[in-house]
C-alpha positions in Angstrom: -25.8 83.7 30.2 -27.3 80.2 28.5 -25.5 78.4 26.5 -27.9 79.3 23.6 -26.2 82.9 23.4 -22.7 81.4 23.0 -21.4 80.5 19.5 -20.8 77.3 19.1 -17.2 76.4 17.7 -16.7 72.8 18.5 -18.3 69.3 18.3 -17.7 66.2 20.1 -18.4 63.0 18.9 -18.8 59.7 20.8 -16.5 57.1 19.4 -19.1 53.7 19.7 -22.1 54.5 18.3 -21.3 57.7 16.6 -17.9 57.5 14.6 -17.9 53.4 15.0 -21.0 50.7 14.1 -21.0 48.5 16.7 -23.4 46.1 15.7 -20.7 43.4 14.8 -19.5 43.5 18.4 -22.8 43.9 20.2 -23.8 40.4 18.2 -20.6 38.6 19.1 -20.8 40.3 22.8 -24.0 38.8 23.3 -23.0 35.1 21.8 -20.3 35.2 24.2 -21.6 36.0 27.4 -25.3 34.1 26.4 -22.8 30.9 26.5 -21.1 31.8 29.4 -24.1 32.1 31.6 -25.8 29.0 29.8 -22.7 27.1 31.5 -24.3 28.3 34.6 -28.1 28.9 34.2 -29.2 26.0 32.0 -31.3 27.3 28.9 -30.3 30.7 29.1 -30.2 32.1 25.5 -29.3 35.3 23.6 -33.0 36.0 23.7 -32.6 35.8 27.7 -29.7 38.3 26.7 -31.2 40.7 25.5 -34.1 40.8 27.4 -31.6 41.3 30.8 -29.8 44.0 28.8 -33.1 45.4 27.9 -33.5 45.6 31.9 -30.2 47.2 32.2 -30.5 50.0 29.9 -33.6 50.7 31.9 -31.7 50.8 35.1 -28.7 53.4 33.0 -26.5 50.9 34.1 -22.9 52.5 34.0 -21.9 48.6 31.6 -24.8 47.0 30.7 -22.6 43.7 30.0 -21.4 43.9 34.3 -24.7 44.3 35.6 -26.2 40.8 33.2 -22.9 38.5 34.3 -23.7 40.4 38.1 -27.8 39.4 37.8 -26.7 35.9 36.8 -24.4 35.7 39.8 -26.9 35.7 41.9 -24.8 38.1 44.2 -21.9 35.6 44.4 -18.7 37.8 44.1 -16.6 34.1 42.7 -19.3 33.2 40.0 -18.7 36.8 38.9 -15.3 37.1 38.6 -15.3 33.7 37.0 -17.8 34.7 34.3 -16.4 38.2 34.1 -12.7 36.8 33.4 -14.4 34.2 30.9 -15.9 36.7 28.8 -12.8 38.9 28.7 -10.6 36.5 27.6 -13.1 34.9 24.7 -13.8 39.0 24.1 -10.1 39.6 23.7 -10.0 36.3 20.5 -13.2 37.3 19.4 -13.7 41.5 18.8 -14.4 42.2 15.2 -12.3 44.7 13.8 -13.4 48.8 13.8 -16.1 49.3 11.2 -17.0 53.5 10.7 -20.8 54.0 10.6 -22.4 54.6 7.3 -22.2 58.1 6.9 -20.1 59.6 8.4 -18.0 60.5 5.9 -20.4 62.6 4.1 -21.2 64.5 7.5 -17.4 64.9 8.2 -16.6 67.4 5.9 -19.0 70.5 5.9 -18.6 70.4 9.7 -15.2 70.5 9.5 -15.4 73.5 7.5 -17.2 75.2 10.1 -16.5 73.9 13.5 -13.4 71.8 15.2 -13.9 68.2 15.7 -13.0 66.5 18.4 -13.5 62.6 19.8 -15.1 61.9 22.9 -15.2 58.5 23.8 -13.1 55.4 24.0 -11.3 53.1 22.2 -7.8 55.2 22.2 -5.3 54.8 19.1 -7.6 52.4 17.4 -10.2 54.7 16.7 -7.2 57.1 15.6 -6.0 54.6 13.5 -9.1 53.8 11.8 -10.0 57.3 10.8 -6.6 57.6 9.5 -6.6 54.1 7.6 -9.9 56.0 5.9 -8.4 59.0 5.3 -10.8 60.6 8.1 -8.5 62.2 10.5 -7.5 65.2 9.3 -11.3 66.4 9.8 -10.3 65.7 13.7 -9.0 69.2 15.2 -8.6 67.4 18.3 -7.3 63.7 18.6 -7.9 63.1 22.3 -9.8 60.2 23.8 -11.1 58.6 26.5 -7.4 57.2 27.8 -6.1 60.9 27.1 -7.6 61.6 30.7 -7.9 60.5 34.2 -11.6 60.9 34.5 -13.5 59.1 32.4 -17.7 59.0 31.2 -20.3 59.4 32.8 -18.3 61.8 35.2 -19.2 65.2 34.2 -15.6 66.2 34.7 -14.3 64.3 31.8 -16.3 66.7 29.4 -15.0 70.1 31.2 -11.2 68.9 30.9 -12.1 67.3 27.1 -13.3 71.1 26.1 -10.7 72.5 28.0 -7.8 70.4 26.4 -9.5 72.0 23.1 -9.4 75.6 24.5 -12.6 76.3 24.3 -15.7 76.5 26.8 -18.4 73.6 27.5 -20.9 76.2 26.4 -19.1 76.2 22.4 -19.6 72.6 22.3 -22.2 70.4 21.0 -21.9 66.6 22.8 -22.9 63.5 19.8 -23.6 60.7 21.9 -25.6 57.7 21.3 -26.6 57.4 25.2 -28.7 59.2 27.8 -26.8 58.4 30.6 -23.1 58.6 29.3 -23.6 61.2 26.9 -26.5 63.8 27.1 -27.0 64.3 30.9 -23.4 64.4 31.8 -22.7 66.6 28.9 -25.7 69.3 29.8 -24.8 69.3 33.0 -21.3 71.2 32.0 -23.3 73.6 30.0 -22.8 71.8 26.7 -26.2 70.9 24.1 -26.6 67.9 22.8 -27.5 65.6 19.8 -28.7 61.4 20.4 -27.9 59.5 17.7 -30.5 57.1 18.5 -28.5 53.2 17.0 -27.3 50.5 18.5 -27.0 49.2 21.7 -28.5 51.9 23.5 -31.1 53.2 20.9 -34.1 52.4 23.1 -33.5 54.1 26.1 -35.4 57.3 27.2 -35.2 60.2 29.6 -36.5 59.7 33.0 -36.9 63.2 33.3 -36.9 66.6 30.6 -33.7 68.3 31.8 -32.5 64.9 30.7 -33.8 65.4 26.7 -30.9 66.2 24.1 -31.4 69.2 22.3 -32.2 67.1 18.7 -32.5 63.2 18.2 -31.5 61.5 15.1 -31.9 58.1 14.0 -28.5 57.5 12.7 -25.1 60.2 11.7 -27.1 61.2 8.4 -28.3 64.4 9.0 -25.7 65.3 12.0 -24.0 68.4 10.4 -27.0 70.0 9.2 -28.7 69.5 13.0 -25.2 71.4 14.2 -26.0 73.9 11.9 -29.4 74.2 13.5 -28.2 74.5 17.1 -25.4 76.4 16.2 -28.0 79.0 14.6 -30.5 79.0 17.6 -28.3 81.8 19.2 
């Protein structure tokens, strides 16, 4: 039976890129490792940032931030964990606090009146905290997150014991990621459809193939309950 003959009853949404806007820490990420390679590879900028993250999206690179300090290594294990320990530890003074996305409070409600809501994605109790701080959470059905469980994204895995923690099959869930790689594939493979919100980080990268192609695409969380609505009435 496909998954389009099975009601759906539950949606998942992605923690960065979906319930949080990143952009604050995407712009302080890439001042912070930009410097930190500069210190090795004189003149690199953020504009050679982006461009070798650009490159790394490309590739689906499980962390797109690993795979720039690991270019600019040179394939010298030292240099990397050098850099890599750098950037942690200016990371760890640095990270903005949580900011929600613009609307997704106004999306929150009618699907909670028709569906359970559940998180999946990482930033454990501070993305509880958050939605509770903003009077969010008690639209969340399910409170698990990425730290809740052993196996973690882009593991296919992680998405059969998430929808199994919430009692229901992958097949009665709809996945809302903001990445192809993390996100959509992993999540179709398990049986689950999908929704890209297409922000961010991650908002230019593209299917290599059609079996990897979410079921709808927006642009940003406006929209999202009425495009659950749609696939939920597809059956």
């Amino acid at each position: 039976m496909g998954n389009s003959a099975v009601e759906i009853t539950t949606v998942l949404l992605d923690a960065g890129g979906v319930i949080l806007d990143e952009s604050e820490a995407e712009h302080a990420r890439a001042e912070i490792i930009s410097a930190n390679v500069a210190a090795l590879v004189p003149g690199y900028s953020v504009e050679d940032y982006r461009s070798d993250i650009e490159e790394a999206l490309l590739s689906f690179s499980p962390s797109v931030y690993r795979y720039v300090l690991w270019k600019r290594s040179d394939g010298d294990t030292s240099i990397f964990d050098r850099l890599h320990e750098s950037y942690r530890a200016e990371w760890g003074r640095r990270q903005p606090e949580l900011k929600l996305t613009d609307g997704l409070r106004e999306e929150l409600q009618p699907m909670s009146g028709r569906y359970s809501i559940g998180i999946a994605g990482q930033y454990g109790s501070r993305v509880l905290d958050l939605l509770r701080r903003e009077t969010l959470l008690d639209h969340f059905a399910h409170r698990y997150t990425q730290v809740d469980f052993s196996i973690t994204k882009p593991d296919p895995r992680y998405f059969e014991q998430i929808a199994s923690a919430c009692g229901v099959e992958p097949q009665q869930c709809v996945m809302v990621g903001d990445r192809i790689d993390n996100d959509v594939i992993p999540a179709k493979q398990v049986g689950m459809r999908t929704i890209r919100v297409r922000a961010g980080l991650h908002k230019d990268q593209r299917p290599r193939a059609p079996d990897e192609m979410p079921d709808l695409e927006l642009t940003g969380v406006v929209g999202l309950a009425s495009a659950v609505d749609q696939l939920a009435d597809r059956r």
